[in-house]
N, C-alpha and C positions, 0 to 999 in steps of 0.2 A: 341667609338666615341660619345661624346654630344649631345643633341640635337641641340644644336647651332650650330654645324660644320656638320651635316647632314643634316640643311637649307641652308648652304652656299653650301654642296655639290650638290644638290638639283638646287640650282640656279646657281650653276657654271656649269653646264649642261647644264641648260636653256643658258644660254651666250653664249654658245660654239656651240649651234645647230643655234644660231640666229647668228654668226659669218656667222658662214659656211654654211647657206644658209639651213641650215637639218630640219629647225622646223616647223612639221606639222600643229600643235596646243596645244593650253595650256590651259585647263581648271580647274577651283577651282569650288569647292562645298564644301556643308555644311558650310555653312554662318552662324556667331553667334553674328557679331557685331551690332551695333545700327545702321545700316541705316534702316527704313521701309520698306520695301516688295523688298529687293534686296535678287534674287534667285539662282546668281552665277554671275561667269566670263569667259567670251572666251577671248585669247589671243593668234594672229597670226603678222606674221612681214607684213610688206608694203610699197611699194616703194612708197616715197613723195617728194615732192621737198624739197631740202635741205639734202637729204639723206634718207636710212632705219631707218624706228621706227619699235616699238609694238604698236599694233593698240589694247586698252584691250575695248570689248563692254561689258556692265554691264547691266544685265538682270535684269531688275524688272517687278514686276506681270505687271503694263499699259504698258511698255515703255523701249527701251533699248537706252541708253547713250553710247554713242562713245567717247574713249580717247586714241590719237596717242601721243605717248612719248617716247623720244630719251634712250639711253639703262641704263645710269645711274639711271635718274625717274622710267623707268619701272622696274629696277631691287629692288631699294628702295623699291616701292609701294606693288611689291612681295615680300618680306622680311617682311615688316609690317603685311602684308597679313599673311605670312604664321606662320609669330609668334604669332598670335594671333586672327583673324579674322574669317579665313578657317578652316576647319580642315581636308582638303583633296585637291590634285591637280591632276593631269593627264597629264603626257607629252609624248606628239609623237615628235618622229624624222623620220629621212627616216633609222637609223639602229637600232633602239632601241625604248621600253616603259618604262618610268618612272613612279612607282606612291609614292605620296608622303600621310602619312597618318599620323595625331598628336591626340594622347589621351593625354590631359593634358600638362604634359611635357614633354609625351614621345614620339617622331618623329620615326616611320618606312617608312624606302625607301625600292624599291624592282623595279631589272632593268630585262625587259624580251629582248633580241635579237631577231631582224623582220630583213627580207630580200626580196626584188622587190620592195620597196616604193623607189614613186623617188622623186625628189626633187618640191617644190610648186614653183608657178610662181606668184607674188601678182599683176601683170599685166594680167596675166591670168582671178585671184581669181575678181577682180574690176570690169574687160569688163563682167564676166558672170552673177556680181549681179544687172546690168542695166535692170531696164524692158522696157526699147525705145530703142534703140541704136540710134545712129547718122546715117551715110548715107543719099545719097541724097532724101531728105525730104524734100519739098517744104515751109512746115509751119517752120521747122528747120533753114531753110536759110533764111526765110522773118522776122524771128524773131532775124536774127542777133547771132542763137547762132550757126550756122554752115556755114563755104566758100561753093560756089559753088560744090565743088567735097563732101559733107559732112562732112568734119571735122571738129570737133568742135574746136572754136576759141577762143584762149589762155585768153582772158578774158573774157569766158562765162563760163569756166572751171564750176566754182562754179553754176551758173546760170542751166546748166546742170542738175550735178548731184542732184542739188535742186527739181528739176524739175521729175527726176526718184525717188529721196525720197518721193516725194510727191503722185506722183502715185502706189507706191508699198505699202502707208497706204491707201488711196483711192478705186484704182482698187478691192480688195476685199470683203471692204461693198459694194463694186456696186455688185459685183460679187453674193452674197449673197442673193439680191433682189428677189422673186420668182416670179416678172412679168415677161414674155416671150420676149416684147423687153423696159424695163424701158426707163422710160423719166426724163431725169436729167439736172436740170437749175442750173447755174454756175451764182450765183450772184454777180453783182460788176467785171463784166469776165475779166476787163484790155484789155491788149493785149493778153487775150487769151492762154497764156504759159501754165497753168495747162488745161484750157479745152483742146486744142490742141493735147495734151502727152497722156490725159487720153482718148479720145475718137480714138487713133490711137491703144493705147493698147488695149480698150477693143473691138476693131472691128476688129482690123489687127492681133493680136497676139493670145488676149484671144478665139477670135470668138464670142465675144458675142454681135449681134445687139442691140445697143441701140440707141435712140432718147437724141440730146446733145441741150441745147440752152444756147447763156451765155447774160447775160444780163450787158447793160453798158449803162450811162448814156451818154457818152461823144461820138457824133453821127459820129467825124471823127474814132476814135476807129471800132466801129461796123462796118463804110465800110470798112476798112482796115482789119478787120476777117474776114466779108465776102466773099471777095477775096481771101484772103488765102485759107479759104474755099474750095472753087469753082476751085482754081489752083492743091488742094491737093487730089480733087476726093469726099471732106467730105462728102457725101449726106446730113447722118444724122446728120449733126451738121451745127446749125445757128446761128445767134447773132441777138439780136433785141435791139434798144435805146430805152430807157426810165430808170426811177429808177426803186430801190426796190419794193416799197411799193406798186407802180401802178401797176407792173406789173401781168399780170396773171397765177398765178402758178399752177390753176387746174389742175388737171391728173400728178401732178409731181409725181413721186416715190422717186426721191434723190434733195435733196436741199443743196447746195454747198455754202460757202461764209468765200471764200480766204480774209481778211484783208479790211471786210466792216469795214468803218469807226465808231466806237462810235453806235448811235443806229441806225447805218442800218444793223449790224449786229444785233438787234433785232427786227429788220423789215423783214430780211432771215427768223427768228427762226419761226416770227408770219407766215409767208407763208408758212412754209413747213408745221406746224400744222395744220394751214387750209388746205390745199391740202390733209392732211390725208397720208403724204409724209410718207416711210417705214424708210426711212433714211434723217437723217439732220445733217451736219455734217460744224460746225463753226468755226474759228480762229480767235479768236475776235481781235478789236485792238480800243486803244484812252481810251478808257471808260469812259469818262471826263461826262456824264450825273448823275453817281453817285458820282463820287469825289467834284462834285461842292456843291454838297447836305452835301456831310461830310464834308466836306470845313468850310459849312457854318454855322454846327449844331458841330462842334468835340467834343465837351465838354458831348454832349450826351453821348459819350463811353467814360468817365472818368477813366473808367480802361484801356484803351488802349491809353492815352493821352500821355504816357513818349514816342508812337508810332508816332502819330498820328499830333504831333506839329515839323514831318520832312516831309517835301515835298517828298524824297524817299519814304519813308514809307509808307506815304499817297497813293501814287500812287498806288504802289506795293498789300494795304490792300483793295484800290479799286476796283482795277482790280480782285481780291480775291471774296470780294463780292460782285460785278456784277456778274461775272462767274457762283460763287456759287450758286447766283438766279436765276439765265437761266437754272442752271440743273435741280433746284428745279420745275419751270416752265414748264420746258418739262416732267419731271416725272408726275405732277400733270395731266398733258397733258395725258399721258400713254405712255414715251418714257421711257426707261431703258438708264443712261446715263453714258459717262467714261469720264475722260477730262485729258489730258496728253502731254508731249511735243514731238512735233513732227520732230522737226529740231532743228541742235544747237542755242542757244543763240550768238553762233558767226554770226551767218550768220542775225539775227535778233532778239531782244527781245521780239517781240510779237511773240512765238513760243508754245501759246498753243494751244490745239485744243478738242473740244468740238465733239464729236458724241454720237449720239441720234439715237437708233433705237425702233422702234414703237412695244409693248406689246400686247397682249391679252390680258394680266390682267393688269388693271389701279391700281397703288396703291391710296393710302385714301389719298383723295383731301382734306378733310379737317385739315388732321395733317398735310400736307403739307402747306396750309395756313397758320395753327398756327404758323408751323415754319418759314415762309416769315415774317410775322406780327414781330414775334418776333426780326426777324433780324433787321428787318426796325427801330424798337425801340429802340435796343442796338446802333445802328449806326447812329441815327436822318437820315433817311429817308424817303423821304415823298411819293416818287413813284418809281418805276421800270418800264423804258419805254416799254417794253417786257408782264407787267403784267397788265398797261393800255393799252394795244392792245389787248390782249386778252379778257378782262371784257368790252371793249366795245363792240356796237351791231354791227353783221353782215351784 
Protein backbone atom coordinates (compact mmCIF):
# COMPACT_ATOMS: atom_id res chain seq x y z
CA UNK A 1 0.00 0.00 0.00
CA UNK A 2 1.20 3.73 -0.83
CA UNK A 3 1.50 6.24 1.01
CA UNK A 4 -1.18 7.98 -0.49
CA UNK A 5 -3.73 5.24 0.03
CA UNK A 6 -2.61 4.78 3.73
CA UNK A 7 -3.77 8.58 4.20
CA UNK A 8 -6.85 8.01 2.65
CA UNK A 9 -7.06 4.81 4.73
CA UNK A 10 -6.31 6.87 7.67
CA UNK A 11 -9.06 9.26 7.05
CA UNK A 12 -11.53 6.92 5.93
CA UNK A 13 -11.59 5.84 9.37
CA UNK A 14 -11.65 9.17 10.57
CA UNK A 15 -15.21 9.48 8.53
CA UNK A 16 -16.62 6.36 9.46
CA UNK A 17 -16.04 6.93 13.37
CA UNK A 18 -17.60 10.58 12.73
CA UNK A 19 -20.48 8.99 10.71
CA UNK A 20 -21.44 6.72 13.43
CA UNK A 21 -21.06 8.64 16.17
CA UNK A 22 -17.53 6.60 17.48
CA UNK A 23 -15.07 9.43 17.53
CA UNK A 24 -13.40 10.21 20.66
CA UNK A 25 -10.71 12.54 19.53
CA UNK A 26 -8.41 13.35 16.92
CA UNK A 27 -5.14 14.73 17.62
CA UNK A 28 -2.12 15.84 15.17
CA UNK A 29 1.36 16.74 16.47
CA UNK A 30 4.73 17.40 15.30
CA UNK A 31 3.97 20.36 13.25
CA UNK A 32 6.52 21.60 10.62
CA UNK A 33 4.74 24.02 8.56
CA UNK A 34 5.04 27.85 8.58
CA UNK A 35 2.50 29.02 10.84
CA UNK A 36 4.52 30.66 14.06
CA UNK A 37 4.08 29.07 17.41
CA UNK A 38 1.24 26.63 16.19
CA UNK A 39 1.92 23.50 18.69
CA UNK A 40 -0.83 21.07 17.48
CA UNK A 41 -4.35 20.13 16.78
CA UNK A 42 -7.49 18.68 18.60
CA UNK A 43 -10.28 17.46 16.58
CA UNK A 44 -13.73 16.22 17.97
CA UNK A 45 -17.46 16.35 16.35
CA UNK A 46 -20.18 18.86 17.62
CA UNK A 47 -23.63 19.25 17.55
CA UNK A 48 -24.39 22.80 15.76
CA UNK A 49 -27.29 24.20 14.11
CA UNK A 50 -27.40 23.29 10.79
CA UNK A 51 -26.08 19.81 11.51
CA UNK A 52 -22.75 17.86 12.88
CA UNK A 53 -19.32 19.29 12.11
CA UNK A 54 -15.46 18.84 13.32
CA UNK A 55 -14.83 21.26 15.67
CA UNK A 56 -10.59 21.40 14.98
CA UNK A 57 -9.08 24.02 17.98
CA UNK A 58 -5.55 24.84 16.96
CA UNK A 59 -3.11 25.25 19.66
CA UNK A 60 -0.69 27.84 19.73
CA UNK A 61 1.98 29.00 22.38
CA UNK A 62 -0.78 32.57 23.58
CA UNK A 63 -3.90 31.46 22.12
CA UNK A 64 -6.15 28.57 20.81
CA UNK A 65 -8.38 29.28 17.56
CA UNK A 66 -11.62 27.38 17.04
CA UNK A 67 -12.66 25.94 13.63
CA UNK A 68 -16.14 24.11 13.10
CA UNK A 69 -16.20 22.61 9.58
CA UNK A 70 -18.72 20.45 7.82
CA UNK A 71 -17.01 16.98 6.78
CA UNK A 72 -15.93 17.63 3.38
CA UNK A 73 -13.56 20.96 4.62
CA UNK A 74 -12.50 18.86 7.54
CA UNK A 75 -11.60 16.04 5.73
CA UNK A 76 -9.65 18.24 3.05
CA UNK A 77 -7.94 20.16 5.73
CA UNK A 78 -6.71 16.62 7.14
CA UNK A 79 -5.58 15.45 4.02
CA UNK A 80 -3.33 18.54 3.54
CA UNK A 81 -2.54 18.27 7.03
CA UNK A 82 -1.42 14.95 6.92
CA UNK A 83 0.45 15.18 3.58
CA UNK A 84 2.57 17.44 4.64
CA UNK A 85 2.14 19.56 7.67
CA UNK A 86 1.96 16.86 10.53
CA UNK A 87 3.88 14.20 11.03
CA UNK A 88 1.84 12.34 13.33
CA UNK A 89 -1.99 11.95 14.43
CA UNK A 90 -3.73 10.01 17.08
CA UNK A 91 -7.29 8.65 16.64
CA UNK A 92 -9.71 7.29 19.30
CA UNK A 93 -12.90 5.69 18.64
CA UNK A 94 -15.16 3.91 21.26
CA UNK A 95 -13.68 0.30 19.42
CA UNK A 96 -10.34 1.17 18.29
CA UNK A 97 -6.67 3.46 18.26
CA UNK A 98 -5.49 4.59 15.35
CA UNK A 99 -1.95 6.10 15.00
CA UNK A 100 -0.90 7.69 12.07
CA UNK A 101 2.99 8.23 11.75
CA UNK A 102 4.94 9.85 8.36
CA UNK A 103 8.87 9.97 7.82
CA UNK A 104 9.33 11.65 4.71
CA UNK A 105 7.27 9.76 2.44
CA UNK A 106 6.95 7.04 4.17
CA UNK A 107 3.30 6.87 6.16
CA UNK A 108 2.97 4.02 9.10
CA UNK A 109 -0.49 3.14 10.49
CA UNK A 110 -1.01 0.79 13.22
CA UNK A 111 -4.72 -0.04 14.65
CA UNK A 112 -4.78 -1.33 18.58
CA UNK A 113 -8.68 -2.79 19.51
CA UNK A 114 -10.23 -1.05 22.87
CA UNK A 115 -13.36 -2.29 24.61
CA UNK A 116 -15.92 -0.34 27.38
CA UNK A 117 -15.40 3.18 25.72
CA UNK A 118 -18.74 4.40 25.08
CA UNK A 119 -19.92 6.70 22.73
CA UNK A 120 -19.29 11.04 23.33
CA UNK A 121 -22.17 13.14 23.79
CA UNK A 122 -20.96 16.89 22.28
CA UNK A 123 -24.01 18.07 24.17
CA UNK A 124 -22.62 16.68 27.06
CA UNK A 125 -18.81 17.81 26.09
CA UNK A 126 -20.42 21.93 25.72
CA UNK A 127 -22.70 22.07 29.03
CA UNK A 128 -19.42 20.87 31.08
CA UNK A 129 -16.96 23.41 29.33
CA UNK A 130 -19.34 26.30 30.80
CA UNK A 131 -17.77 28.10 33.78
CA UNK A 132 -21.53 29.79 34.79
CA UNK A 133 -24.14 27.86 33.85
CA UNK A 134 -27.58 29.38 33.24
CA UNK A 135 -30.28 28.57 35.91
CA UNK A 136 -32.19 30.86 37.74
CA UNK A 137 -29.85 33.71 38.27
CA UNK A 138 -31.24 36.84 38.93
CA UNK A 139 -28.39 39.05 37.08
CA UNK A 140 -28.98 36.26 33.98
CA UNK A 141 -32.63 37.13 33.64
CA UNK A 142 -32.17 41.01 34.09
CA UNK A 143 -29.57 40.99 31.58
CA UNK A 144 -32.02 39.47 29.06
CA UNK A 145 -29.78 36.52 28.50
CA UNK A 146 -32.00 33.97 30.36
CA UNK A 147 -36.39 33.56 30.70
CA UNK A 148 -37.60 33.47 33.94
CA UNK A 149 -37.20 29.57 34.66
CA UNK A 150 -33.30 30.08 33.37
CA UNK A 151 -32.95 29.17 30.14
CA UNK A 152 -30.92 30.84 28.12
CA UNK A 153 -32.63 32.61 25.19
CA UNK A 154 -32.26 31.76 21.60
CA UNK A 155 -30.82 35.10 20.79
CA UNK A 156 -28.39 35.41 23.63
CA UNK A 157 -27.15 32.05 22.53
CA UNK A 158 -23.84 33.79 21.45
CA UNK A 159 -24.17 36.52 24.12
CA UNK A 160 -23.77 33.53 26.51
CA UNK A 161 -21.26 31.60 25.55
CA UNK A 162 -19.26 34.85 25.02
CA UNK A 163 -19.78 35.60 28.30
CA UNK A 164 -18.25 32.09 29.83
CA UNK A 165 -15.20 32.65 27.18
CA UNK A 166 -14.52 35.46 28.60
CA UNK A 167 -14.46 34.43 32.02
CA UNK A 168 -12.68 31.21 31.70
CA UNK A 169 -9.55 33.65 30.24
CA UNK A 170 -10.23 36.05 33.09
CA UNK A 171 -11.12 33.89 36.23
CA UNK A 172 -7.60 32.63 36.46
CA UNK A 173 -5.40 35.74 36.43
CA UNK A 174 -7.75 36.71 39.27
CA UNK A 175 -7.30 33.52 40.58
CA UNK A 176 -3.43 33.81 40.58
CA UNK A 177 -3.50 37.13 42.67
CA UNK A 178 -1.74 36.28 46.06
CA UNK A 179 -3.97 38.92 47.99
CA UNK A 180 -6.25 37.23 50.31
CA UNK A 181 -9.50 38.95 49.18
CA UNK A 182 -8.44 41.13 45.69
CA UNK A 183 -9.99 44.12 44.76
CA UNK A 184 -10.87 44.28 41.01
CA UNK A 185 -12.35 47.47 39.10
CA UNK A 186 -14.03 46.61 35.92
CA UNK A 187 -13.67 49.70 33.73
CA UNK A 188 -16.09 51.17 31.41
CA UNK A 189 -18.51 48.08 33.20
CA UNK A 190 -21.56 48.53 30.47
CA UNK A 191 -24.19 46.68 31.72
CA UNK A 192 -22.27 44.75 33.65
CA UNK A 193 -22.25 41.10 31.71
CA UNK A 194 -18.63 40.33 32.29
CA UNK A 195 -18.46 41.87 35.88
CA UNK A 196 -21.64 39.96 36.75
CA UNK A 197 -20.28 36.13 35.30
CA UNK A 198 -16.88 36.77 36.66
CA UNK A 199 -17.70 37.89 40.33
CA UNK A 200 -20.48 34.90 40.44
CA UNK A 201 -17.63 32.57 39.44
CA UNK A 202 -15.10 33.58 41.36
CA UNK A 203 -17.27 33.72 44.82
CA UNK A 204 -20.00 31.03 44.03
CA UNK A 205 -18.05 28.39 42.13
CA UNK A 206 -14.27 29.22 42.63
CA UNK A 207 -14.75 30.20 46.39
CA UNK A 208 -12.70 32.90 46.13
CA UNK A 209 -13.76 36.27 48.04
CA UNK A 210 -13.09 39.09 46.10
CA UNK A 211 -13.97 42.88 46.24
CA UNK A 212 -15.75 43.75 42.49
CA UNK A 213 -16.41 47.53 41.39
CA UNK A 214 -17.24 48.35 37.87
CA UNK A 215 -17.09 51.68 36.77
CA UNK A 216 -19.42 53.44 34.22
CA UNK A 217 -19.94 56.67 33.29
CA UNK A 218 -23.60 56.56 32.10
CA UNK A 219 -25.39 57.08 35.68
CA UNK A 220 -28.72 55.21 34.39
CA UNK A 221 -26.37 52.12 33.81
CA UNK A 222 -24.90 52.07 37.34
CA UNK A 223 -28.50 52.23 39.11
CA UNK A 224 -29.68 49.55 36.91
CA UNK A 225 -26.32 47.21 38.25
CA UNK A 226 -26.87 48.28 41.37
CA UNK A 227 -29.88 46.66 41.59
CA UNK A 228 -29.23 43.77 40.06
CA UNK A 229 -26.65 43.62 42.45
CA UNK A 230 -28.54 43.94 45.52
CA UNK A 231 -31.49 41.42 43.80
CA UNK A 232 -28.58 38.88 43.24
CA UNK A 233 -27.35 38.71 46.92
CA UNK A 234 -23.76 40.55 45.24
CA UNK A 235 -22.18 41.87 48.54
CA UNK A 236 -19.07 42.14 47.11
CA UNK A 237 -19.71 43.85 43.96
CA UNK A 238 -20.77 47.58 43.27
CA UNK A 239 -20.85 49.96 40.52
CA UNK A 240 -19.99 53.56 40.91
CA UNK A 241 -20.57 56.65 38.05
CA UNK A 242 -17.97 58.60 36.94
CA UNK A 243 -15.18 58.09 34.06
CA UNK A 244 -11.98 56.40 33.83
CA UNK A 245 -9.62 58.78 34.52
CA UNK A 246 -11.36 60.25 37.66
CA UNK A 247 -11.89 57.54 39.30
CA UNK A 248 -9.97 56.14 42.19
CA UNK A 249 -8.27 53.07 41.72
CA UNK A 250 -6.01 52.80 44.88
CA UNK A 251 -5.75 49.45 46.55
CA UNK A 252 -6.91 47.74 43.11
CA UNK A 253 -4.99 44.41 42.59
CA UNK A 254 -6.84 43.65 38.98
CA UNK A 255 -7.72 46.46 36.56
CA UNK A 256 -10.18 45.18 33.85
CA UNK A 257 -11.27 47.32 30.56
CA UNK A 258 -13.61 45.22 28.25
CA UNK A 259 -13.69 47.66 24.89
CA UNK A 260 -12.71 51.26 26.63
CA UNK A 261 -13.05 53.29 23.83
CA UNK A 262 -9.73 54.82 21.94
CA UNK A 263 -7.66 56.34 24.96
CA UNK A 264 -9.58 55.34 27.84
CA UNK A 265 -8.41 52.41 27.49
CA UNK A 266 -5.00 54.08 28.18
CA UNK A 267 -6.57 55.80 30.94
CA UNK A 268 -7.47 51.78 32.48
CA UNK A 269 -3.63 51.10 31.72
CA UNK A 270 -2.37 54.50 33.53
CA UNK A 271 -4.70 53.39 36.64
CA UNK A 272 -3.93 50.20 37.20
CA UNK A 273 0.04 51.29 37.05
CA UNK A 274 -0.66 53.72 39.63
CA UNK A 275 -2.53 51.42 41.80
CA UNK A 276 0.64 49.23 41.63
CA UNK A 277 -2.43 46.77 40.35
CA UNK A 278 -0.77 42.87 40.18
CA UNK A 279 -2.81 42.44 37.18
CA UNK A 280 -4.03 44.68 34.24
CA UNK A 281 -5.72 43.24 31.69
CA UNK A 282 -7.03 45.33 28.31
CA UNK A 283 -9.22 44.89 24.97
CA UNK A 284 -8.47 47.73 23.29
CA UNK A 285 -10.74 49.12 20.84
CA UNK A 286 -10.95 52.57 18.23
CA UNK A 287 -7.46 53.49 18.45
CA UNK A 288 -8.10 56.61 16.31
CA UNK A 289 -5.48 58.85 18.73
CA UNK A 290 -2.60 57.14 16.83
CA UNK A 291 -4.10 56.78 13.35
CA UNK A 292 -4.73 60.33 13.15
CA UNK A 293 -1.03 61.18 13.76
CA UNK A 294 -0.04 58.48 10.93
CA UNK A 295 -2.87 59.95 8.98
CA UNK A 296 -1.36 62.98 9.07
CA UNK A 297 2.68 62.21 8.94
CA UNK A 298 2.40 58.61 6.53
CA UNK A 299 5.17 59.72 4.37
CA UNK A 300 7.26 59.34 7.65
CA UNK A 301 7.37 55.43 7.11
CA UNK A 302 8.05 55.66 3.40
CA UNK A 303 8.74 52.05 3.52
CA UNK A 304 5.56 51.08 4.56
CA UNK A 305 3.83 53.57 2.21
CA UNK A 306 2.58 50.84 -0.72
CA UNK A 307 0.79 50.08 3.14
CA UNK A 308 -0.17 52.75 4.54
CA UNK A 309 -1.89 54.90 1.50
CA UNK A 310 -5.04 52.13 2.26
CA UNK A 311 -7.47 53.01 4.83
CA UNK A 312 -7.58 49.09 5.86
CA UNK A 313 -4.12 48.89 6.28
CA UNK A 314 -3.89 52.03 8.09
CA UNK A 315 -6.29 51.05 10.57
CA UNK A 316 -5.04 47.58 10.98
CA UNK A 317 -0.92 48.94 11.30
CA UNK A 318 -2.54 51.31 13.89
CA UNK A 319 -4.11 49.36 15.99
CA UNK A 320 -0.69 47.33 15.65
CA UNK A 321 1.16 50.21 17.06
CA UNK A 322 -0.74 51.55 19.58
CA UNK A 323 -1.01 47.92 21.13
CA UNK A 324 2.55 47.48 20.65
CA UNK A 325 3.16 50.74 22.75
CA UNK A 326 1.06 50.00 25.72
CA UNK A 327 3.05 46.61 26.04
CA UNK A 328 6.11 48.35 25.71
CA UNK A 329 4.70 50.98 28.35
CA UNK A 330 3.74 48.41 30.86
CA UNK A 331 6.99 46.50 30.53
CA UNK A 332 8.98 49.73 31.25
CA UNK A 333 6.41 49.94 34.11
CA UNK A 334 7.63 46.42 35.36
CA UNK A 335 4.60 44.37 33.98
CA UNK A 336 5.61 41.17 31.90
CA UNK A 337 3.12 41.33 28.96
CA UNK A 338 1.22 38.73 26.37
CA UNK A 339 -1.36 40.10 23.93
CA UNK A 340 -3.53 37.76 22.06
CA UNK A 341 -6.94 36.91 20.63
CA UNK A 342 -9.37 36.20 22.91
CA UNK A 343 -12.71 35.46 21.00
CA UNK A 344 -13.40 34.93 17.28
CA UNK A 345 -13.28 37.75 14.92
CA UNK A 346 -16.82 36.65 14.21
CA UNK A 347 -18.36 37.66 17.14
CA UNK A 348 -16.32 41.03 16.84
CA UNK A 349 -12.93 42.53 15.49
CA UNK A 350 -11.75 44.21 18.15
CA UNK A 351 -10.78 40.77 19.76
CA UNK A 352 -7.55 41.40 21.06
CA UNK A 353 -6.54 41.47 24.48
CA UNK A 354 -3.71 42.80 26.36
CA UNK A 355 -2.68 41.36 30.03
CA UNK A 356 -0.14 42.65 32.13
CA UNK A 357 1.09 41.06 35.18
CA UNK A 358 3.26 42.94 37.59
CA UNK A 359 7.34 41.77 38.02
CA UNK A 360 9.85 41.78 40.52
CA UNK A 361 12.32 42.61 38.30
CA UNK A 362 11.68 45.76 36.02
CA UNK A 363 13.37 45.43 32.68
CA UNK A 364 15.73 48.49 31.44
CA UNK A 365 13.60 51.43 31.06
CA UNK A 366 15.83 53.11 29.17
CA UNK A 367 16.01 50.54 26.08
CA UNK A 368 12.67 50.59 26.38
CA UNK A 369 12.47 54.20 25.79
CA UNK A 370 14.86 53.91 22.97
CA UNK A 371 12.68 51.53 21.45
CA UNK A 372 9.39 53.87 21.92
CA UNK A 373 11.46 56.93 20.58
CA UNK A 374 12.33 54.82 17.73
CA UNK A 375 8.99 53.83 16.85
CA UNK A 376 7.39 57.14 17.24
CA UNK A 377 10.07 58.30 14.35
CA UNK A 378 9.68 55.46 11.95
CA UNK A 379 5.78 56.22 12.25
CA UNK A 380 5.63 60.21 12.53
CA UNK A 381 4.42 60.10 15.87
CA UNK A 382 4.40 62.69 18.02
CA UNK A 383 2.83 61.24 21.34
CA UNK A 384 1.32 58.24 22.93
CA UNK A 385 -1.73 59.15 25.13
CA UNK A 386 -0.66 56.30 27.53
CA UNK A 387 3.18 57.62 27.73
CA UNK A 388 1.98 61.33 28.39
CA UNK A 389 0.10 60.20 31.40
CA UNK A 390 2.57 58.56 32.70
CA UNK A 391 5.57 61.36 32.41
CA UNK A 392 3.30 63.64 33.69
CA UNK A 393 3.40 64.76 37.54
CA UNK A 394 1.35 62.89 40.14
Amino acid sequence: MSSAERIEDFLGQVKNAFTGNDLLRLRLGGYHGSEVDLKGVDVKKIAVKGGDKFSFTFHYKTRDIIKNLIQPEAIGQLRTALTGEFRSAQLATTGFDMSFERNGDKVRLKRTDVTGREAPSSEHDRAKNRMIGAGKKPYLHALKITDAEGTVLKASQDKFRQINKMVEIFAPLIEAIPAERPRIVDMGAGKGYLTFALYDYLVNVAKRPVEMVGVEYRAELVGLCNEIARQSGFEGLRFEQGSIIDHDAGGADAVIALHACDTATDDAIFKGISSGASLITVAPCCHKQIRRQMEARSDAAGALDFLLRHGTFLERQAEMVTDGMRSLLLEQHGYKTKVFEFISDAHTPKNVLIVAERQNQRADPQAIADKIAATKAFFGIDYHHLERLLSAPL
